[in-house]
N, C-alpha and C positions, 0 to 999 in steps of 0.2 A: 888277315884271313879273307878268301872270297867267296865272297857271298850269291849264290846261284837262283835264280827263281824258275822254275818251272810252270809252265802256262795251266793256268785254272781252264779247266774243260769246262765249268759251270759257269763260264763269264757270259752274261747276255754280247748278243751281237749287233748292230745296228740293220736298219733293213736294208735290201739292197735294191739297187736301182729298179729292176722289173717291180720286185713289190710296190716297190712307192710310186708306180707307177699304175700299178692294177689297184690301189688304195683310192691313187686320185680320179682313175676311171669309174671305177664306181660310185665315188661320193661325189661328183660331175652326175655320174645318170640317178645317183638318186635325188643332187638340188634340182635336175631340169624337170626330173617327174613329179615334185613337189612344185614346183613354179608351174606345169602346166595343169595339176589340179586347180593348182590357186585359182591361175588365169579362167579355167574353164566353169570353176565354180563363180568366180563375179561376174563372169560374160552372163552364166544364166540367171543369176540374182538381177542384173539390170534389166535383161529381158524382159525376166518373169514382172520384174518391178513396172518395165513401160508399158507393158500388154495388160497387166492388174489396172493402170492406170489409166488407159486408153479406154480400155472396159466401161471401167466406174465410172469415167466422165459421158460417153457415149450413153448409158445408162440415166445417169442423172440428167442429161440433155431430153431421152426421148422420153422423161418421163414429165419433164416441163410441158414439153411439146402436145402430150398427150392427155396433160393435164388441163392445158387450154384448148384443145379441139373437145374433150369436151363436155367442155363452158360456152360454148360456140353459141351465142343468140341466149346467153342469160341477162333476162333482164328484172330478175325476181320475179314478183306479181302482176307487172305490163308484162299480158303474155302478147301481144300484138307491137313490132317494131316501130309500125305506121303509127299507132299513138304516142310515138315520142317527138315532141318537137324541140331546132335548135332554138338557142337563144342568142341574141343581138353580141353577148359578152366574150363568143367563141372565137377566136382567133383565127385566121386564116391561111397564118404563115408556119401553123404546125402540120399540113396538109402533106400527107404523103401516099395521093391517089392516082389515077393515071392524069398525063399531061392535058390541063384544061379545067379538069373540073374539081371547081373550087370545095372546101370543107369536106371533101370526101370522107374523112379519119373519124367526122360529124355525122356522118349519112347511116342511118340504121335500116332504111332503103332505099333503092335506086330511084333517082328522080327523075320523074314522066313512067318509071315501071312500077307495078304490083311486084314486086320482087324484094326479098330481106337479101341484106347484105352481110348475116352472122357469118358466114363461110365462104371467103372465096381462092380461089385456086388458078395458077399457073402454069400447065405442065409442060418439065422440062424447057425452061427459059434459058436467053441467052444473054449476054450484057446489056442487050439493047432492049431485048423485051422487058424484061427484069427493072428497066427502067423507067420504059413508057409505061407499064402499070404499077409500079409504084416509084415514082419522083425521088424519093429521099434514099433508093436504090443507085447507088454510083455503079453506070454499066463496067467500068475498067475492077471494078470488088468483086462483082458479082462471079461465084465459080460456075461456069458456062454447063449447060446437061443436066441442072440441077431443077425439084419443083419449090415453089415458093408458097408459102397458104397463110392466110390472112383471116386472124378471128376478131368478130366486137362481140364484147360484151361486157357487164359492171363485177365488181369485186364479190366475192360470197358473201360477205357481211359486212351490214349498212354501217354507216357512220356516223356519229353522236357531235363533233366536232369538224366541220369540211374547213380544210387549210387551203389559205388561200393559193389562187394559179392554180389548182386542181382542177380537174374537170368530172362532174359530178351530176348522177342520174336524178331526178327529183321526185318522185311517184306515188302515187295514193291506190295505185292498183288500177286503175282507168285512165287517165293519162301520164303523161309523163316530159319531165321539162330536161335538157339536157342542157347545161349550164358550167360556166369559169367562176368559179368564188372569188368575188361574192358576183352575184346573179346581177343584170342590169333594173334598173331603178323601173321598167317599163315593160316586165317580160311579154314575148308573144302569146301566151299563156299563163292562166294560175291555176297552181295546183292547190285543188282545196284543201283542206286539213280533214282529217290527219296525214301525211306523207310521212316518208323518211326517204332518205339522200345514200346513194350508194356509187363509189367511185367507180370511175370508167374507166375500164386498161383494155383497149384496142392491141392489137400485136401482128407483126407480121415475120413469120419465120423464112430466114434464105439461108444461103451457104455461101459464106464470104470464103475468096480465094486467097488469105492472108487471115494471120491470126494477132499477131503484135505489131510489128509495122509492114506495110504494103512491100511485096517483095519478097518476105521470108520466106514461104513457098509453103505453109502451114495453112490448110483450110478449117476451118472453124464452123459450127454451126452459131448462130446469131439468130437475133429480134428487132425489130423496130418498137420499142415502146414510147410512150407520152409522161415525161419527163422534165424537171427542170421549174424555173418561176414561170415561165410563158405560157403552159407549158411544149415543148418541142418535140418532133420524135427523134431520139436518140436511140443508138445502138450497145446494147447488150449481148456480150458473146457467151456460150454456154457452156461449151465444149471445142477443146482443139482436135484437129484431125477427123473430124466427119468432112469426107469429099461426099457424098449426094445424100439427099433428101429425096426421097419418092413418097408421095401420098396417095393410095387409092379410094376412093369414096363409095360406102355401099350405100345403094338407090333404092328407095322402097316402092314399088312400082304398084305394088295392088292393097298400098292404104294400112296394113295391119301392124304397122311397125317395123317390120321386118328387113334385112336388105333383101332384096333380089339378082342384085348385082352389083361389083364392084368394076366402077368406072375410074381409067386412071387422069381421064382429061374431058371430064362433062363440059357441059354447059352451063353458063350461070340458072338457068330455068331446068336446068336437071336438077343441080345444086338446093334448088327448093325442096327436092326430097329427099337428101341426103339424111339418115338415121347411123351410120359409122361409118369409121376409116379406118385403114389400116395403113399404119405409116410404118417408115422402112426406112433407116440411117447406115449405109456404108462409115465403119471407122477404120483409119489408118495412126498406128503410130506415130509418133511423133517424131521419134530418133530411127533410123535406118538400122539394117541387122547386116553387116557383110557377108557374115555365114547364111543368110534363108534368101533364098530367092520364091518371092510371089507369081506365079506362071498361071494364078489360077486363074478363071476367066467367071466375072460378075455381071448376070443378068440382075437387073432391080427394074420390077415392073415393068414398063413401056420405054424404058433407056434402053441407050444405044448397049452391046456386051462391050465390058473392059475388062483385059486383058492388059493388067500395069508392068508385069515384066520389071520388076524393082528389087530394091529388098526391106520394104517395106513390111509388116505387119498388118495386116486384115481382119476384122470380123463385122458380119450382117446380124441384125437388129430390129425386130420388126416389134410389133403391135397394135392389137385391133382395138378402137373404142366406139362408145356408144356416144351417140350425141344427143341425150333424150330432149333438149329444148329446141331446136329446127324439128325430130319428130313430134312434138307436142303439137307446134304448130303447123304441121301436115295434116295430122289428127282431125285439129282445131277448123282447118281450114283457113288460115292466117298466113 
């Protein structure tokens, strides 16, 4: 007998080529639009991440910065600089002054002037200036266009135990001995009793043009502080990506406290009546953005405009403070 089969109508069919072909067009545009989410979402998470970053550290830098202008000429209860005197124990080769004169990092003021030296100021320095007033400034570090500002003064709270190679205020409130622990056998001075001993951290803020090794192309804000068993000035960096520091000085011209004006490049004997500042940090990122281009153009202070043309990330940062201890001593007549 034979056996006939007739075709089932209800048989599934396989797809055909166009389909599988319009199947694989779309699930092609739907992986690439799922890879360019992705992509476009960790482009701006990094972003967001370097610029958050950039931020905060720029932030915490100017807030050091601001924290030591001011402290600028604290010297607790010696409210007069001139009554501090050095001792034989001082070191000379921790000296990061201009070229020549010795102990400067020592000096609370200028010798042969009626002048305190809580506050002084550079503006817009170059490799070479940056270096003839301060020594321990390497002109080829130094990032060029930038201001530099240098404060002395002692710690907020005195000290119960001074470790030795410190250098340490010694003061009964009328004079005052400025001394390396332990103090020499013969000081120039005694301080009578009762005193107490308050450490000394001198600083000098610039903008190094490198941030981890020389050459990276990473500007950095930095310190010179007094550091180490000698003790030396050493360098402390703050923040990556600040290219300039501008500081302007407000001047109290008729006595009451007040500023009157804010100068971005006085004079050391203006600087006598310096009562605030407003200082101003240019930060850039760190890592470059191919998609942004920066075209914008940055006036800061008395600098020249820049106009970087990169794709870099940018943001200005400013703050005023008060320096009540240089006006005290305005006040004071000191």
């Amino acid at each position: 007998m034979t056996m006939h089969f007739s075709p089932n109508p209800t048989r599934q069919r396989g797809l055909t080529i166009v389909e599988m072909m319009i199947a694989m067009s779309l699930s092609l545009a739907l992986g690439a639009a799922i890879i360019t989410v992705f992509t476009n979402n960790s482009r701006s998470f990094r972003e967001d991440e370097n610029m958050l970053r950039m931020q905060d550290d720029a932030r915490n830098a100017l807030r050091e910065l601001a924290f030591d202008i001011n402290m600028a000429g604290h010297y607790v209860d010696l409210m007069a600089p001139s009554a501090v005197t050095g001792d034989t124990s001082l070191v000379v080769s921790t000296d990061c002054g201009p070229t020549g004169v010795a102990n400067w990092v020592y000096q609370t003021r200028a010798v042969g002037v009626d002048e305190h030296q809580s506050l002084l100021a550079v503006d817009n320095a170059t490799g070479t200036s940056a270096n003839a007033s301060h020594s321990c400034i390497a002109a080829a570090d130094f990032q060029g266009g930038s201001d530099i500002v240098s404060i002395k003064r002692v710690a907020g709270g005195n000290t119960t135990v001074p470790v030795a190679g410190n250098i340490y205020l010694r003061t009964n409130g009328t004079v005052g001995l400025l001394y390396r622990e332990p103090p020499s056998a013969t000081p120039p001075i005694v301080v009578p009793a009762p005193f107490r001993e308050w450490q000394y951290r001198p600083r000098i803020y610039f903008v190094r043009n490198y941030s981890n090794t020389p050459g990276d192309q990473i500007p950095a804000l930095c310190r010179k502080v007094l550091a180490g068993a000698g003790p030396g000035m050493t360098t402390e960096c703050l923040a990556q990506g600040i290219e300039n520091l501008q500081v302007e000085y407000g001047l109290d011209a008729t006595g009451d406290g007040m500023p009157n004006a804010f100068l971005a490049n006085p004079t050391q004997t203006e600087m006598q009546n310096v009562v605030s500042a407003r200082v101003i940090l240019l930060a850039r990122s760190v890592r470059s953005d191919l998609g942004y281009d920066d075209i914008k153009t940055y006036a800061l202070s008395n600098a020249p405009a820049y106009t970087p043309a990169d794709n870099f990330h940018r943001r200005v940062l400013s703050i005023t403070v008060s320096i009540p201890n240089i006006r005290s001593l305005g006040q004071l007549g000191l």
